[in-house]
VOGU-3710 file (C-alpha; in Angstrom, 3 decimals, decimal comma):
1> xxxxxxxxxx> 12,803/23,545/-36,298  14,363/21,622/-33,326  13,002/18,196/-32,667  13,458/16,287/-29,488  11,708/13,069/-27,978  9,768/13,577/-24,568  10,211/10,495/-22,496  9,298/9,297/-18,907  9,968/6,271/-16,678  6,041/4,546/-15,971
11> xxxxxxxxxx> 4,760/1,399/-15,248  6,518/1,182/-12,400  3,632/0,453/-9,530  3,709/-2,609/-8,102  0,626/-4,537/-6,250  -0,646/-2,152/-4,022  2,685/-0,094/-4,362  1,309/3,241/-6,677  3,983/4,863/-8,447  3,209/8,149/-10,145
21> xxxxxxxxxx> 0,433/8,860/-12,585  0,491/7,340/-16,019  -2,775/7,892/-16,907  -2,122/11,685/-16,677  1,786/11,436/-17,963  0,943/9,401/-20,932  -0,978/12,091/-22,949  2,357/14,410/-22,659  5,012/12,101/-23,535  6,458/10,644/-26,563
31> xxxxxxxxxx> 8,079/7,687/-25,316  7,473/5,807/-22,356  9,815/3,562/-20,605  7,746/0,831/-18,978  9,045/-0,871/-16,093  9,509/-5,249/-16,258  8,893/-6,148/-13,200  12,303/-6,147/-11,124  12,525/-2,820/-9,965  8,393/-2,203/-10,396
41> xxxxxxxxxx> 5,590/-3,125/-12,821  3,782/-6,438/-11,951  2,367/-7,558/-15,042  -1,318/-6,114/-14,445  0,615/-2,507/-14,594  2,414/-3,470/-17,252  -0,357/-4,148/-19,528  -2,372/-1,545/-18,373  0,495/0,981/-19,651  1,247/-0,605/-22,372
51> xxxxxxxxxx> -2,455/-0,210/-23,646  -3,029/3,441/-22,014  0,893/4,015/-24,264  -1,038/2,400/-27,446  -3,683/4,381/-26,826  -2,072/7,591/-27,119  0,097/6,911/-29,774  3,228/7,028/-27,148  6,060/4,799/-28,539  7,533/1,788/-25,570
61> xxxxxxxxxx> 10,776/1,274/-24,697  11,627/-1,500/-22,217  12,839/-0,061/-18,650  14,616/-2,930/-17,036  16,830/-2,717/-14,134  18,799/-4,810/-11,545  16,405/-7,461/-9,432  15,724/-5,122/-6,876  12,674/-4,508/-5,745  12,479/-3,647/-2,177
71> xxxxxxxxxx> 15,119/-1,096/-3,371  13,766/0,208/-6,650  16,385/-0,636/-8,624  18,403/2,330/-6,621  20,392/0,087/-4,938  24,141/-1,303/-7,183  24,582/-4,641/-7,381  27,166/-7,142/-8,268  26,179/-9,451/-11,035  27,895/-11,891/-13,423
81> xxxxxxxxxx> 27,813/-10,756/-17,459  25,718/-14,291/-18,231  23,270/-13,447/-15,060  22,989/-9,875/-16,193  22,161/-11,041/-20,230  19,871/-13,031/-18,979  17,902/-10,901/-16,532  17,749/-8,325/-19,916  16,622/-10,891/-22,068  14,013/-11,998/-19,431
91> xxxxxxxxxx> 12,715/-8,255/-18,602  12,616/-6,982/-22,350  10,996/-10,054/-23,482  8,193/-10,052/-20,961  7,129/-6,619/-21,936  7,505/-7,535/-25,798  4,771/-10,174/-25,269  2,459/-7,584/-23,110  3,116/-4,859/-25,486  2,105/-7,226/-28,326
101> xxxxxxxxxx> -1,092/-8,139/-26,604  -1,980/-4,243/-26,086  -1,766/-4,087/-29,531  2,078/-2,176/-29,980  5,832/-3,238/-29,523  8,913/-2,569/-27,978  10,570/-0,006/-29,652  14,096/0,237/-27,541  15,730/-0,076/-24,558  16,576/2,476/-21,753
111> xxxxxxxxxx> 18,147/0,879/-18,119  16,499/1,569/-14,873  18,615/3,228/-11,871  21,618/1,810/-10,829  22,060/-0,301/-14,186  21,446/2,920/-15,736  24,234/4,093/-13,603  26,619/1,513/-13,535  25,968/0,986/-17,784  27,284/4,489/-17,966
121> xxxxxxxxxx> 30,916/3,995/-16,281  31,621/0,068/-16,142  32,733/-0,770/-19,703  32,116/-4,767/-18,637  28,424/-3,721/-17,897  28,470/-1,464/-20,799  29,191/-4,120/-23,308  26,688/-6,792/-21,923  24,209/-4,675/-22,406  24,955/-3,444/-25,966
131> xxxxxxxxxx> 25,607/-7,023/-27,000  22,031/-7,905/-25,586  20,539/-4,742/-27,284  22,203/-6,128/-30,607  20,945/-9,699/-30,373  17,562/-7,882/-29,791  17,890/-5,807/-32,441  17,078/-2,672/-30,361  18,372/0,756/-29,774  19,396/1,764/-26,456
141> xxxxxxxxxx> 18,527/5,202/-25,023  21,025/6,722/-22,577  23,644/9,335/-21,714  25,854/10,618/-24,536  29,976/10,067/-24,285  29,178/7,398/-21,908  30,511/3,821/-21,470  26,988/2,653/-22,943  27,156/4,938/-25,169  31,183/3,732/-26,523
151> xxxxxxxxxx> 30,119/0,487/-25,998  26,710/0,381/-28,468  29,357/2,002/-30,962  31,405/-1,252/-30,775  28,441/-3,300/-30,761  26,421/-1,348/-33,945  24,050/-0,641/-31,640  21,684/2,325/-32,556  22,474/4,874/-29,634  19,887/7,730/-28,559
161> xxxxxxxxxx> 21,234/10,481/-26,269  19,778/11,529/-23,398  19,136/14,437/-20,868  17,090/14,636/-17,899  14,457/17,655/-17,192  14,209/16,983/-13,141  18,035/15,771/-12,388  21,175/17,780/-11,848  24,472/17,535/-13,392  27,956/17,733/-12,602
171> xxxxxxxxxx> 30,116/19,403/-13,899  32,143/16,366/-15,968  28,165/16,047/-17,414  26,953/12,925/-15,163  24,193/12,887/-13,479  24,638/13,898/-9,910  24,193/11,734/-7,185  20,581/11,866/-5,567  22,614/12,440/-1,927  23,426/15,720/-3,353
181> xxxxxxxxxx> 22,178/19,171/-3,143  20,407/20,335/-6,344  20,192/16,445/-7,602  16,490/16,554/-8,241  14,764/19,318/-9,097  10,718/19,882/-8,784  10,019/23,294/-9,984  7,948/23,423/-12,957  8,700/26,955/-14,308  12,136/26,548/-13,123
191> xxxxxxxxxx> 12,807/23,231/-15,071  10,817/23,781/-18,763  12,947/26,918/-18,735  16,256/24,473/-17,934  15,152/22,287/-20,706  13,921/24,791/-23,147  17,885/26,416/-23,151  19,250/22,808/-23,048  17,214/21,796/-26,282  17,610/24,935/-28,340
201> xxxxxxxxxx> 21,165/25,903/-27,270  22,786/22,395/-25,952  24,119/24,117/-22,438  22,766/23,429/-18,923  24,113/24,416/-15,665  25,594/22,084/-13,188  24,553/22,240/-9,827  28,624/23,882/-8,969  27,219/26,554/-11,303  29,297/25,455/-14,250
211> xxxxxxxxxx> 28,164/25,277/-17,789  27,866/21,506/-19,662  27,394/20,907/-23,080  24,914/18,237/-23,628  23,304/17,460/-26,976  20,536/15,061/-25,976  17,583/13,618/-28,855  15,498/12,896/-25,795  14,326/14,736/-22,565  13,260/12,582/-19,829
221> xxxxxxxxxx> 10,829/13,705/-16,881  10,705/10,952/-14,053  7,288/9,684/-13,276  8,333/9,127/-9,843  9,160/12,900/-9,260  7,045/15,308/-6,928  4,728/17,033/-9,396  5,787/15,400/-12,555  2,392/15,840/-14,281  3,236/19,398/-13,516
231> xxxxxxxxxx> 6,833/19,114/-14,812  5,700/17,682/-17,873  3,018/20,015/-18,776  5,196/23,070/-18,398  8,286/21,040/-20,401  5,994/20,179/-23,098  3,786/23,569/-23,323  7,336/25,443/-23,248  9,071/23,390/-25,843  5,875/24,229/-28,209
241> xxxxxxxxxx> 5,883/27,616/-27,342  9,565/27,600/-28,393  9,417/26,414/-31,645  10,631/22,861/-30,846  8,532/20,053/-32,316  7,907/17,305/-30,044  8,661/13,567/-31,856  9,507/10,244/-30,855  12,999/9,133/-31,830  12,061/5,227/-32,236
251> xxxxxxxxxx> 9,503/4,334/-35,156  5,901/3,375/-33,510  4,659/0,079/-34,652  1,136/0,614/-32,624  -2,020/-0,328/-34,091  -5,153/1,753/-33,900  -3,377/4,728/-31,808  -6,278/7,125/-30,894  -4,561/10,034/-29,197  -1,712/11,910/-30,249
//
């Protein structure tokens, strides 16, 4: 039987700023990836889904990003290796002290935006953040064959592969840019069928109409996405119906998890 992880980018509402649902995604996710407070999450959102993740038995992974608020983290940015390691070390260990207090942990590490981005083709960013994964003894969840990915190699850094339900790909496998035609997708139907053939036979289609070959242990479904309570219902109910078991990749250290 296939297994794959489920994941979503939450937390990320900010003061008065609401930011999907994650009182609704929570119950249909595995993993959650919980904003830190640069890109969105203040800390009273941060603890609130941290305890809703605990709740549900939903494993945390820390979702930091560049210090970029006004542009969600979307926005690339030039910053030194020690300002970067820092920021990390800041973001991750605020939401290891929230998690705690909800009653769970911080289970890895998966960047926000254009870190996420920038992780994936600058080797120099690459390798900050796999040497701050290491001292933090965390894995890092990303895309496979990527500069994060050759770089956590380097570091022994436990590296998770990922693929995204709602985004479209090029044809060299990135992600394409959100400028682009076919970059997000918000069909339901349209995308658990994408992800159900991506899981089961490790092809998807780029938005050129090519074929890629990605082999992903986690799915992801943005929070921020139009309809993604939709998107994640119909990912998760076709992944079932397909024979593919739905499991977190990172061990879950919550205590007293009530939901599955």
């Amino acid at each position: 039987m296939p297994i794959v992880d489920l994941n979503s980018d939450l937390g990320e509402s900010f003061g008065e700023w609401t930011i999907g649902d994650d009182g609704a995604m929570l119950p249909l996710v595995t993993s959650a990836n919980l904003a830190c407070g640069f890109h969105g999450g203040d800390p009273a959102t941060m603890l609130a889904a941290a305890t809703l993740a605990v709740r549900h038995g939903v494993v945390i992974g820390a979702h930091p990003s560049y210090r970029d608020l006004v542009g969600f983290g979307r926005r690339d940015m030039e910053v030194t290796a020690e300002q970067l390691h820092a920021d990390l070390l800041y973001q991750v260990g605020a939401l290891q002290l929230i998690a705690h207090q909800a009653g769970g942990s911080v289970d890895y590490i998966k960047l926000h935006g254009a870190l996420y981005n920038r992780a994936a083709s600058d080797p120099t960013v690459a390798d900050v953040v796999a040497e701050t994964a290491r001292a933090l003894e965390l894995p890092l969840l990303g895309l496979p064959e990527s500069e994060l990915d050759h770089a956590s190699r380097r570091a022994g850094v436990h590296f998770v592969r990922e693929a995204f339900a709602d985004r479209g790909y090029l044809a060299d496998g990135t992600l394409a840019p959100r400028s682009l035609d076919g970059a997000l997708l918000t069909d339901p139907e349209v995308i658990a069928a994408r992800v159900v053939d991506l899981v089961t036979t490790g092809d998807v289609q780029a938005i050129d109409g090519s074929t890629v070959t990605l082999h992903a242990d986690s799915i992801c479904v943005h929070g921020d996405t139009p309809g993604a309570v939709a998107i994640a219902r119909a990912v998760r109910s076709a992944l079932q119906n397909a024979g593919v078991q739905l499991k977190a990749f990172a061990p879950t250290l919550t205590r007293g998890a009530i939901d599955s």
